[in-house]
TORLONU-93956 format. One record per residue (C-alpha): x, y, z; residue in one letter. Coordinates in steps of 0.02 Angstrom, whole numbers, plus 50000, padded with zeros to 5 digits. Last residue first. Layout:
N
XYZA ...
END
This chain:
469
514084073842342X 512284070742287X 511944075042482X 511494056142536X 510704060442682X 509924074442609X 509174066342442X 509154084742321X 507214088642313X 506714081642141X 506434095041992X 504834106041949X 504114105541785X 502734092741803X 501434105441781X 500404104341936X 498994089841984X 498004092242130X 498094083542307X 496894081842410X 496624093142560X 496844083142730X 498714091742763X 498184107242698X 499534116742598X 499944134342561X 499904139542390X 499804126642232X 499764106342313X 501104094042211X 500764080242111X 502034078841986X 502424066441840X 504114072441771X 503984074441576X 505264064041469X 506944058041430X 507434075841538X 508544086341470X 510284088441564X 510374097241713X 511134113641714X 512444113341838X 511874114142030X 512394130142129X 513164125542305X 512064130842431X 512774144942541X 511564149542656X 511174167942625X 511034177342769X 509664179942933X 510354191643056X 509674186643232X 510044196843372X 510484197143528X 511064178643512X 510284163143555X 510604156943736X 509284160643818X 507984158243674X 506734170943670X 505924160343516X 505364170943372X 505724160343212X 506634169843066X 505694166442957X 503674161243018X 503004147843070X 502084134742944X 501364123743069X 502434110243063X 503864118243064X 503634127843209X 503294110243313X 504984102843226X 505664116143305X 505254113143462X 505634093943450X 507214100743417X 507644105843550X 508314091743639X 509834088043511X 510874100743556X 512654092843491X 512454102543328X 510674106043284X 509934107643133X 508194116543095X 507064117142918X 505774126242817X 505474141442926X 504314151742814X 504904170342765X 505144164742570X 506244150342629X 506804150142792X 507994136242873X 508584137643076X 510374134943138X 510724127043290X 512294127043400X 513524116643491X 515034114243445X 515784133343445X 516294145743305X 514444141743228X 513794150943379X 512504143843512X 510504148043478X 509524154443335X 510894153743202X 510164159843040X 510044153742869X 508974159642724X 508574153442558X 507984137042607X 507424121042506X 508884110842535X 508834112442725X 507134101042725X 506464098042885X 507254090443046X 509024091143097X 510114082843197X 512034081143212X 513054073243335X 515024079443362X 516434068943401X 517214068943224X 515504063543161X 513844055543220X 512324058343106X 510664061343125X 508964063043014X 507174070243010X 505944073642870X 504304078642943X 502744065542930X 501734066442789X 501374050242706X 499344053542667X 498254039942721X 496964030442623X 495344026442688X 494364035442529X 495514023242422X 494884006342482X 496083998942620X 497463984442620X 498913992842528X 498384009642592X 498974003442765X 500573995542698X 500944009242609X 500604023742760X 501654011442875X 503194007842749X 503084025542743X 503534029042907X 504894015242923X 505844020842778X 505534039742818X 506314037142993X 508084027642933X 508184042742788X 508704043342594X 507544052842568X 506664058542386X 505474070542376X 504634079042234X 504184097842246X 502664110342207X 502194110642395X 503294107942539X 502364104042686X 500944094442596X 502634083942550X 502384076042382X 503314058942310X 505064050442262X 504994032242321X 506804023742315X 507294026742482X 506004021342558X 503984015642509X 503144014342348X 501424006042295X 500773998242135X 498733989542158X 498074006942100X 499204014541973X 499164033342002X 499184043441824X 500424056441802X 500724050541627X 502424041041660X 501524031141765X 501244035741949X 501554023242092X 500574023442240X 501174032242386X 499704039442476X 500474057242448X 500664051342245X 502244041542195X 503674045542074X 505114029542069X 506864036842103X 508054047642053X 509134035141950X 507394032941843X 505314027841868X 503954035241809X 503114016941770X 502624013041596X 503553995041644X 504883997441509X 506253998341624X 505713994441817X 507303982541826X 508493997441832X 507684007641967X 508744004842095X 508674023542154X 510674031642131X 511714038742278X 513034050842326X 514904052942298X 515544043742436X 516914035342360X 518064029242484X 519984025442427X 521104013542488X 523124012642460X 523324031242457X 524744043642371X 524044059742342X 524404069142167X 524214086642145X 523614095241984X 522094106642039X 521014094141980X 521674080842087X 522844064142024X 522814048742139X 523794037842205X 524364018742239X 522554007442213X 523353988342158X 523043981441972X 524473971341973X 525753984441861X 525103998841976X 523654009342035X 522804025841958X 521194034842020X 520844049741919X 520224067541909X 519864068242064X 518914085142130X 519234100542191X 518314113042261X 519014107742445X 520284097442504X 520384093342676X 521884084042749X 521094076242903X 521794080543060X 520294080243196X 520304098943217X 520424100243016X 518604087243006X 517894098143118X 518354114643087X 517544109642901X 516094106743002X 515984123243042X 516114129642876X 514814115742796X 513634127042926X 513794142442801X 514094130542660X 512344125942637X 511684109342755X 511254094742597X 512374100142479X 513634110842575X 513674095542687X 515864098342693X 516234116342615X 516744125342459X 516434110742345X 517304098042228X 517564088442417X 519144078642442X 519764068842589X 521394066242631X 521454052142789X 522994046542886X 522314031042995X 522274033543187X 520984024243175X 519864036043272X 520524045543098X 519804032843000X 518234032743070X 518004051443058X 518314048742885X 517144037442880X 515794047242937X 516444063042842X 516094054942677X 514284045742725X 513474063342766X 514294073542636X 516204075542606X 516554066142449X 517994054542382X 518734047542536X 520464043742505X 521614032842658X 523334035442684X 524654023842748X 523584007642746X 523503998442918X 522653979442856X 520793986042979X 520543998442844X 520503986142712X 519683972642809X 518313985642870X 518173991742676X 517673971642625X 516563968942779X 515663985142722X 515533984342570X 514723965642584X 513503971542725X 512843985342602X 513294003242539X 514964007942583X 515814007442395X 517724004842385X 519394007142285X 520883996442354X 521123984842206X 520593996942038X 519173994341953X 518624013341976X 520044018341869X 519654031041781X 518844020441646X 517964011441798X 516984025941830X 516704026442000X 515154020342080X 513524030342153X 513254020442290X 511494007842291X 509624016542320X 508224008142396X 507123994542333X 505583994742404X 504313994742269X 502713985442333X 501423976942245X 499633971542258X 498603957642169X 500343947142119X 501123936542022X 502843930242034X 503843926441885X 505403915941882X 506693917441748X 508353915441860X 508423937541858X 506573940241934X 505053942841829X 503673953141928X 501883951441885X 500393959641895X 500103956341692X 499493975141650X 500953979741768X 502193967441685X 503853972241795X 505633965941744X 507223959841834X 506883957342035X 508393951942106X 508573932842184X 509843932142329X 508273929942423X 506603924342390X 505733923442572X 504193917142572X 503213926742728X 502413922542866X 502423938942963X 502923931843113X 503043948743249X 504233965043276X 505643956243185X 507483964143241X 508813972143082X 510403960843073X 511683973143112X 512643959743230X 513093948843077X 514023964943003X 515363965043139X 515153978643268X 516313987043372X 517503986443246X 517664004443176X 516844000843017X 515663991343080X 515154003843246X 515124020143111X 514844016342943X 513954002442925X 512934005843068X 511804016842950X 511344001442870X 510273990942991X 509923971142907X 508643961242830X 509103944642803X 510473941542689X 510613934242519X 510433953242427X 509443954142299X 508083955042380X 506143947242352X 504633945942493X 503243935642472X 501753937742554X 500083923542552X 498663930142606X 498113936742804X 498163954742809X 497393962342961X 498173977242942X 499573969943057X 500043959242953X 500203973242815X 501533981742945X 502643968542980X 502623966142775X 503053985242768X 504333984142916X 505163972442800X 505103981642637X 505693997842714X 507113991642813X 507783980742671X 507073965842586X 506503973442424X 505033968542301X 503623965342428X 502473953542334X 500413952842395X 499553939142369X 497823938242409X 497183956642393X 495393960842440X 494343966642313X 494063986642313X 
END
């Protein structure tokens, strides 16, 4: 393998900037240029909804810390509009094109918008994606508005709405659902934290939907109509309705690439739309979709602070090295969120599971946690305001423990009665354009086994943290 000399980091997020950290130190020492859209530097987003949104931050404070001088070009503002793969070269939006030897995609995900034909252009109706959304939805909520809407009740839903009630804002939030995180936790814990969110006085609504936003003669948010034919009267709305890969610009590249994200192998190099790895393409963070050895025969896609950093790592290593040096991304999802007073861990993939059962606390109380089988394997563990033990679990995980896990835990109960968990069930998806690229591992995995190809029949993981909500 010849040595790259320029390598182009195409997103200036968390992912792409602990990447270029990351190449440097690999030893790399040509020229890097990194491209955003955005004119900022790099920046934290899961702040954005808590400490920004609640004042204790503004968005100039979020600006993400630099590990070393990486030496980079920095072209920002500037979004990436095309890719050339035979070519190596990117095409940005003001009709520049920057070669390149090796590539990375690091372009995240952006908030699923409303549809402006029911009336997503309305004054008063927000995103809470980047700094911008954030400064704008902080001003709105900051003005006093008699009710506040938050379209959604996954991870990003009941933060703010936990915001706003700190506030001491009115909130209705509405959730097409039986539970809050039934998408990304089942509805068996979405229960409890639907005792959350009614403890701290938000009007819950749940399975049903908005059927439209409407506002008045100068364009200004004033209600909106549910499915089950009430109307509440709010002056902002939040739509937290999940998350689509930025993607757009990859169009025509031969890359497997859509709103789901851009398919990668373990080592994260891009796949064409053939299943075939392209060698100097690589894909880190939210927008890479790729195998778990853990979790054979799926595609992943996380939308998680830890998996950004991770695989900016295992990319930025296999950037630099010949293929037999190449490490497989495999660490074990993990993510946290801070809600209505409560913190919330978990680690492994909820989604997957079949099973639930509480192994210690009780979902009446807040503190518990609640393991994840799926086909007698423990697949996943969240834990509500018992954050320490985790590490335990993750442990289990790891090595492919069995459901339900034996752990003598004092305070677990007598005994454990495994049930369903209470996953919403997805509508028929629509046919695809064309097949899925998968590599996935048959039976139980190896983490040093390479992986083989499977029939690329088998849909993406659901994004946990942003719950497709």
């Amino acid at each position: 393998m010849t040595a790259p000399e320029r390598i182009v980091v195409v997103g200036a997020s968390l992912a792409g900037l602990r990447a270029a950290e990351a190449l440097r130190d690999e030893g790399f020492t040509g020229e890097l240029t990194l491209i955003g859209d955005e004119p900022y530097a790099p920046y934290d987003r899961p702040p954005l909804s808590k400490a920004v949104l609640s004042g204790w931050l503004t968005t100039d404070h979020t600006v993400l810390p630099r590990v070393r001088d990486i030496g980079a070009r920095w072209l920002l503002g500037t979004p990436a509009h095309g890719l050339d793969v035979p070519a190596r070269r990117v095409a940005l939006a003001d009709g520049r094109r920057e070669a390149y030897d090796r590539l990375l995609i690091a372009t995240g995900t952006r908030s699923r918008p409303w549809p402006k034909e029911r009336g997503g252009a309305l004054d008063g109706v927000h995103l809470l994606r980047s700094r911008d959304d954030a400064d704008r939805l902080r001003a709105a909520l900051a003005a006093g508005p008699e009710r506040v809407l938050v379209i959604g009740a996954g991870f990003t839903g009941g933060e703010v709405a936990s915001v706003c009630r700190d506030l001491g804002l009115a909130v209705t939030v509405t959730q097409r659902s039986g539970a809050p995180l039934a998408s990304a936790l089942g509805g068996v814990v979405g229960d409890a934290a639907a005792r959350w969110y009614r403890e701290a006085g938000v009007d819950l609504r749940l399975r049903t939907s908005v059927q439209a936003l409407e506002g008045d003669a100068a364009g200004r948010l004033r209600r909106a109509v549910l499915s089950d034919g009430t109307v509440v009267e709010a002056e902002v709305a939040v739509v937290a309705a999940g998350a689509l890969a930025n993607t757009g610009w990859l169009a025509g590249s031969g890359l497997a690439a859509d709103d789901r994200g851009v398919v990668c192998d373990d080592a994260c190099r891009a796949l064409t739309v053939e299943g075939t790895p392209v060698p100097d393409v690589f894909v880190a963070g939210d927008v890479a979709r790729w195998p778990h050895p853990l979790f054979p025969g799926q595609l992943l896609r996380l939308d998680h602070w830890d998996n950004a950093v991770a695989q900016a790592r295992t990319a930025a290593h296999n950037m630099t090295r010949a293929r037999l040096d190449h490490h497989v991304h495999q660490p074990l999802p993990a993510f946290w969120s801070n809600q209505f007073g409560v913190n919330l861990k978990c680690v492994g993939l909820p989604a997957l599971a079949d099973q639930v059962v509480v192994t210690q606390g009780s979902l009446d109380q807040r503190c518990f946690v609640a393991a994840y089988g799926q086909r007698g394997r423990l697949v996943a563990a969240v834990a509500v305001d018992s954050p320490r033990v985790l590490d335990g679990y993750a442990a289990l995980i790891e090595a492919g423990a069995s459901f339900p896990p034996v752990l003598n835990a004092t305070d677990g109960p007598d005994r454990h009665e495994p049930f369903d968990p209470a996953f919403p069930r997805p509508a028929a998806p629509a046919a695809p354009a064309g097949p899925d690229p998968l590599t996935a591992r048959s039976g139980p995995a190896t983490p040093s086994a390479p992986a083989a190809p499977a029939a690329p029949t088998v849909p993406s993981v659901p994004s946990v943290l942003a719950g497709h909500e």
